[in-house]
N, C-alpha and C positions, 0 to 999 in steps of 0.2 A: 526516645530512640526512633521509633516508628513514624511521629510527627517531625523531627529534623531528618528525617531520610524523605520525608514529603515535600518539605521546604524547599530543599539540597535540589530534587526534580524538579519541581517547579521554579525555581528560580533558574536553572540551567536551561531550561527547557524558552524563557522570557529572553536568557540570554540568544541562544543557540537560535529563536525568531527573529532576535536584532541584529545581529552581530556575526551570526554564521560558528565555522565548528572552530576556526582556529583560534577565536578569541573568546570562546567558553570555557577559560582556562579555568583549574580551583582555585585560585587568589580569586578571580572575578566571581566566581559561585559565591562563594565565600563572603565577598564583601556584599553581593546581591542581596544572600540570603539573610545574613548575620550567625550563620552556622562557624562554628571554629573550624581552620582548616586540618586541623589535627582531628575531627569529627570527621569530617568529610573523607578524609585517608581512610580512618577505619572501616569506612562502608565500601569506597574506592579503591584501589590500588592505586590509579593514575587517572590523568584527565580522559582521555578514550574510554577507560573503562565509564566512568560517568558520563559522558556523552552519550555513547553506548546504550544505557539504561534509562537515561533519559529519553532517547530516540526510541528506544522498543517500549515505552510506554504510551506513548501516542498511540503504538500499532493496534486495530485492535480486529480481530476475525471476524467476515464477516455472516450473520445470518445464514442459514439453510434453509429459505424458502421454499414452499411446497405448493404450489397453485393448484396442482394437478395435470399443468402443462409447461413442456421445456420453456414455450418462449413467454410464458408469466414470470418460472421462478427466473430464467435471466436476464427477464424486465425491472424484476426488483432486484435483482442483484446490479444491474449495471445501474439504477437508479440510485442506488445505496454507495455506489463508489463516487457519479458525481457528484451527490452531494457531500463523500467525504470529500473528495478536492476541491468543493470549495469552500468545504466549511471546517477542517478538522485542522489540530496542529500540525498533524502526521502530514500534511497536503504541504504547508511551509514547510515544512523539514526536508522533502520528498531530493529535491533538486541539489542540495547541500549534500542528502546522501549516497544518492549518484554518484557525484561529483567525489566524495570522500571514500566509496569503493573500488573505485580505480586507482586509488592510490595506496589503500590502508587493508590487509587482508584480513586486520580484523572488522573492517566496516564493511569489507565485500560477504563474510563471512551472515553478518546480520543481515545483510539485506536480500542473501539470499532465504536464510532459514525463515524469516520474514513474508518472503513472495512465494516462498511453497507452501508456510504455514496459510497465508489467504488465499490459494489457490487451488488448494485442497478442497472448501466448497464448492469453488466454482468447477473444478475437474467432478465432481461427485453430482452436482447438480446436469453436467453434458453427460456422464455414462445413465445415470436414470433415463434420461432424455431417449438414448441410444438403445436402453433396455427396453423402453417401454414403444420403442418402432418409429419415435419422433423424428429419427436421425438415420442414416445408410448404417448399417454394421459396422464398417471398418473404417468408421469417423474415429481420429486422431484427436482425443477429448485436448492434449496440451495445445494444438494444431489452431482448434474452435476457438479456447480462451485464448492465444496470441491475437485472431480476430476481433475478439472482442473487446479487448483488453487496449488494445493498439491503439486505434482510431480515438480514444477517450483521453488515456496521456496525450497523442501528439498533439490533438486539439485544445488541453487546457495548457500546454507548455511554449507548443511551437508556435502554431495558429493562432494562439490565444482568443480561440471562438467562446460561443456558449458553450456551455458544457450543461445541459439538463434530460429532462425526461425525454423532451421532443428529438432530441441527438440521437441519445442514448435507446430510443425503441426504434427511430430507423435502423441506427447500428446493429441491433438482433436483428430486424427484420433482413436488412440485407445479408448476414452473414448465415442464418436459417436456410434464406434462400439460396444462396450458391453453395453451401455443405449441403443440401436435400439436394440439390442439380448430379452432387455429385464431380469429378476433379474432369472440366474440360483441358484441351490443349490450348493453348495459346495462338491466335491467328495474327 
């Protein structure tokens, strides 16, 4: 049971890298894996749900690094994210699930509980930061990770720049320093 519900993701998961979500139907699982699709039902209700499961096992949370300093732990935290996007399933998948959120309120559903589930580190790692005097007091920890978070997608998606360590430590260093500046006006 536990080894064809393994098979059943992984072969979905092969699919859903080649082929995208609409055509990871469970006939195609099915013929992929060699799983019956009468099997496949049992663990599924329907293709989304499978897809679904398939896609939230890619996800995975990341680390709570402790350096001792803000811009270490969100040196390895933003180090640890490009190299999921460029090396993890979840990075393929990422744009398809986008894409299937706007559309599917059960895939908008995942991808949110998803981005709060990994964002929960990163929000916990800026209020340390903020506790420990690193930060202004009334920094906006969701505020910091949009900054951070941002410049990392649009570049490995839109841009299609590098995306590594040397990005990713400017990227704190710049956003450290204008959150520590504190909120100028715009000229």
């Amino acid at each position: 049971m536990l080894r064809s519900r393994a098979t059943v993701i992984a072969a979905a998961l092969d699919l859903l890298t080649e082929r995208g979500i609409a055509a990871t139907t469970v006939e195609a699982v099915a013929e992929r894996s060699g799983v019956a699709k009468t099997t496949i039902y049992r663990h599924w209700k329907d293709q989304p749900a499978l897809v679904l499961d398939a896609i939230a096992s890619t996800l995975q949370e990341p680390p709570d690094p402790d350096t001792g300093t803000l811009r270490g732990d969100l040196n390895a935290l933003l180090a640890g994210l490009a190299t999921a996007l460029r090396d993890s399933p979840a990075a393929r998948l990422m744009p398809a699930l986008i894409d299937a959120a706007e559309r599917d309120p059960a895939f908008a559903a995942l991808h949110r509980r998803e981005a709060t589930h990994r964002h929960r580190t990163v929000r916990a790692v800026i209020v340390r930061g903020i506790d420990r005097g690193e930060l202004p007091p009334d920094t906006d920890p969701d505020e910091v990770l949009d900054l951070l978070a941002g410049p990392v997608f649009y570049r490995r998606w839109v841009s299609t720049g590098t995306v590594d360590t040397v990005f990713t430590t400017r990227v704190v260093d710049l956003v450290l320093a204008g959150v520590s500046r504190g909120s100028q006006p715009l000229r």
